[in-house]
C-alpha positions, 0 to 999 in steps of 0.5 A: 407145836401141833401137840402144844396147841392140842393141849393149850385147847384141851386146858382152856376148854378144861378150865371153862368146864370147871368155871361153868360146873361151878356155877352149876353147883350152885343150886341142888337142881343143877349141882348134878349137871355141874358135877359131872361137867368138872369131872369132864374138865379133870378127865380132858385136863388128864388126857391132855397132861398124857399128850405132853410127853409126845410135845418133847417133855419126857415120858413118864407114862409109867409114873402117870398110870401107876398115879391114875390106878391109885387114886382112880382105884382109891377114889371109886372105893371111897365112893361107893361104900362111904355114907352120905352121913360121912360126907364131911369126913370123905371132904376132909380127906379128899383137902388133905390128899390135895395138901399131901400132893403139893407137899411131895411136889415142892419137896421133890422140886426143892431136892433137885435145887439143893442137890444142884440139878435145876436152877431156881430164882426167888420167885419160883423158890417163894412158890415152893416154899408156899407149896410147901407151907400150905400143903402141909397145913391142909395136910395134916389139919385135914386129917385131925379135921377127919378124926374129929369128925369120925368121933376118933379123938375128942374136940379138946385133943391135946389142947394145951394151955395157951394153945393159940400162943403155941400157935402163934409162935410155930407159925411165925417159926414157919415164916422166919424159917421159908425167908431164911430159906429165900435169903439162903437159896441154894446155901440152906440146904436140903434139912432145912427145908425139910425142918420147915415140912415137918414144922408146917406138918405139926402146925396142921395139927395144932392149928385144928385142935381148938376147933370144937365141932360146931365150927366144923363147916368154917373149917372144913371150907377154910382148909378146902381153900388151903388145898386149892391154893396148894394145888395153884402153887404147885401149877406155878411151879411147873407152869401147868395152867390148868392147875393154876386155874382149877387151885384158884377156883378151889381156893377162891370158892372155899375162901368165900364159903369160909366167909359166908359160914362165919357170917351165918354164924355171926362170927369173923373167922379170927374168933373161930380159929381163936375162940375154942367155940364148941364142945368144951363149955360148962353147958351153962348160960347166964340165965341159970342152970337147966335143973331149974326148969321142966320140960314137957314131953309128948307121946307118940300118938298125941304127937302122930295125931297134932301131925296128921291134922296139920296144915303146915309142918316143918321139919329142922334137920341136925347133925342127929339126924345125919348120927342116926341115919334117919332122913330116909325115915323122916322123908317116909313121914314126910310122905304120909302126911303129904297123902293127907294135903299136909304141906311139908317143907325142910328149914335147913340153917347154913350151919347145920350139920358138919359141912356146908350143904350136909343138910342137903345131901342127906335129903337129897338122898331121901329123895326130898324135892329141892323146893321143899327146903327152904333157906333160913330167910325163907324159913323163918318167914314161913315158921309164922303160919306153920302149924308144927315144927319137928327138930331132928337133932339140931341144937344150937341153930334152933337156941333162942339164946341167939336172940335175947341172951347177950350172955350167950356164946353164941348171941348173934348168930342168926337162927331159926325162929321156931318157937314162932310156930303153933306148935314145936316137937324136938326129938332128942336123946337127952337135955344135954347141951349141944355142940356150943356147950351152952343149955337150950331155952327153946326145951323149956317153951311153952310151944315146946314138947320133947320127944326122947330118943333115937330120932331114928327109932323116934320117927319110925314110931310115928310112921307107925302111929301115922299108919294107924290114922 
């Protein structure tokens, strides 16, 4: 009773570390403080889940060592060679592990039922076929989710016609066959549940596939809620509280994410897990093709000196700024017009990047104070007495389009205002669409001036003409 009541403590005290860390997370000023109180919720659950086997379960000691060094071993690795533009891709795998693990928990558990070693009633069943169901979507839609992300295959991989009637049709063939299950119980038999595994594993892939890239931060937070509520059934299925917690509080803050990222987008989560928005459209839109209009460039010392004699500058940081690598670069600008009594600050849109909160981690990573970025409400209020605007590498988010365009795929979704500045400077590769598929307005402003190539290479250019002044 003694090592029970230890390990209850242990737990209870493990779940408010995760509940206070999760409140902590959520400013950049305190995400560091709530990131290493969780970590030490999950390192006292451990210790706890070590101490079990002295309360009279058995010792498997060796198995919980050999898991420790593993994933110990694995996760360190990961953290200490992965970039902070490959943020996304390490979240999209860490879901998927989370899914994987509660598939081989609930497959090792209904083993046992079906080879008579356990007994099972409907509840415990239903909570390992849910185990089951979820962890291998998470899983594998997970990893398609990676791959996409790394650029391994392309938004529109092995998309069939009639996809989302294909998908349909497996997930209700996953439903039928986890009731059949339930109805059957011990009479199913094993391969049956392992034909609803391997289904549940193939409906991960399909059920990411229409996915274009710019719907990546719905996914990523939706299949992040998958894992959590993987991991909670997996609790339920061998009574571990802490579990149960920590999957409900993952699942739950990875749900409401998903819902804020479809209403920063204007969008209900139906029409993105259905609607195929993002890297398969013409790049046309209903105002007509981009040939028809020009673009005005800028050099660089005309652009370096509208900067240095500035009052106010925004920076809109994308997706290409996190490709090229370049917010160390763009902070380094940042510092030089600072030195000149320029006020600096960062807009950064809910969407932007690949992940919630890409955005920040990568300033973050430059050393951007956190008051300096300024959500999109705030941007957009700020954009009316700012004097030049610099768009690295977003796109869709900055798309006047948005606004007057009911033709737009994308009219709705609030976006940042920019062209309400004096001036604004884009800094693009090229004039091709972004992830939306549809041509941008904002490239033919009268405001507007491009500034082509790497954003990297672009801005270390002005840092070079800033030097100069």
């Amino acid at each position: 009773m003694a090592f029970q009541s230890i390990i209850n403590l242990s737990y209870l005290i493990g779940a408010i570390a995760f509940v206070w860390g999760l409140r902590l997370l959520s400013s950049p000023d305190s995400a560091r403080r709530g990131n290493l109180l969780a970590a030490f919720g999950m390192g006292l659950a451990i210790v706890a889940t070590m101490i079990m086997p002295l309360a009279g379960a058995d010792n498997n000691y060796a198995w919980i060592a050999g898991g420790m060094i593993v994933g110990g071993g694995a996760g360190y690795i990961s953290a200490r060679r992965i970039k902070m533009t490959a943020m996304p891709q390490m979240v999209s795998v860490f879901n998927g592990l989370g899914g994987a693990c509660a598939v081989v928990l609930a497959m090792a558990e209904l083993n046992h039922f079906y080879q008579g070693e356990i007994t099972m009633d409907t509840g415990s069943l239903v909570i390992a076929l849910l185990a089951l169901l979820i962890g291998g979507v998470a899983f594998t839609g997970s990893m398609l989710a990676f791959a996409k992300l790394e650029g391994l295959v392309s938004d529109r991989f092995l998309l069939l016609p009639k996809h989302n009637i294909i998908n349909n049709i497996m997930l209700l063939g996953l439903f039928a066959g986890a009731v059949w299950l339930t109805i059957q119980g011990s009479e199913a038999g094993i391969l049956l549940a392992v034909g609803v595994m391997l289904l549940s594993l193939v409906y991960g892939v399909s059920f990411v596939v229409p996915i274009g890239g710019a719907d990546m931060p719905v996914v990523i937070s939706l299949l992040n809620s998958f894992s959590g509520l993987s991991a909670a059934s997996a609790g339920l299925i061998y009574n571990n509280n802490i579990m149960i917690v920590g999957g409900i509080l993952v699942g739950a803050s990875g749900t409401i994410l998903t819902v804020l990222m479809c209403e920063a987008m204007n969008r209900s989560l139906l029409n993105v897990l259905i609607g195929g928005f993002g890297g398969g459209a013409s790049g046309s839109s209903s105002r007509g093709a981009a040939g028809e209009q020009v673009a005005k460039e800028v050099s660089y010392s005309d652009a370096a000196i509208q900067l240095f004699y500035s009052r106010a500058v925004m920076f809109v940081p994308g997706y290409g700024l996190a490709v090229a690598q370049a917010q160390k670069v763009c902070k380094e600008v940042d510092d030089i017009l600072e030195a000149n009594g320029v006020q600096v600050s960062y807009a950064i849109h809910p969407v932007a990047g690949r992940m919630p909160g890409h955005m920040n981690v990568l300033l973050a990573e430059a050393d951007v104070p956190y008051p300096k970025l300024l959500d999109l409400e705030d941007a957009n209020s700020a954009l009316k007495d700012t004097d030049v605007v610099i768009i690295v590498g977003a796109n869709d988010v900055v798309n006047p389009a948005a606004l007057d365009d009911p033709g737009s795929p994308i009219y709705g979704m609030p976006v940042l205002n920019v062209w309400d500045a004096k001036s604004v400077i884009v800094l693009k590769r090229s004039m091709s669409p972004g992830y939306a598929g549809i041509q941008n307005q904002l490239f033919f402003h009268e405001r507007t001036k491009m500034l082509f190539g790497d954003a990297k290479d672009s801005l270390q250019k002005l840092v070079a003409e800033l030097k100069k002044m």
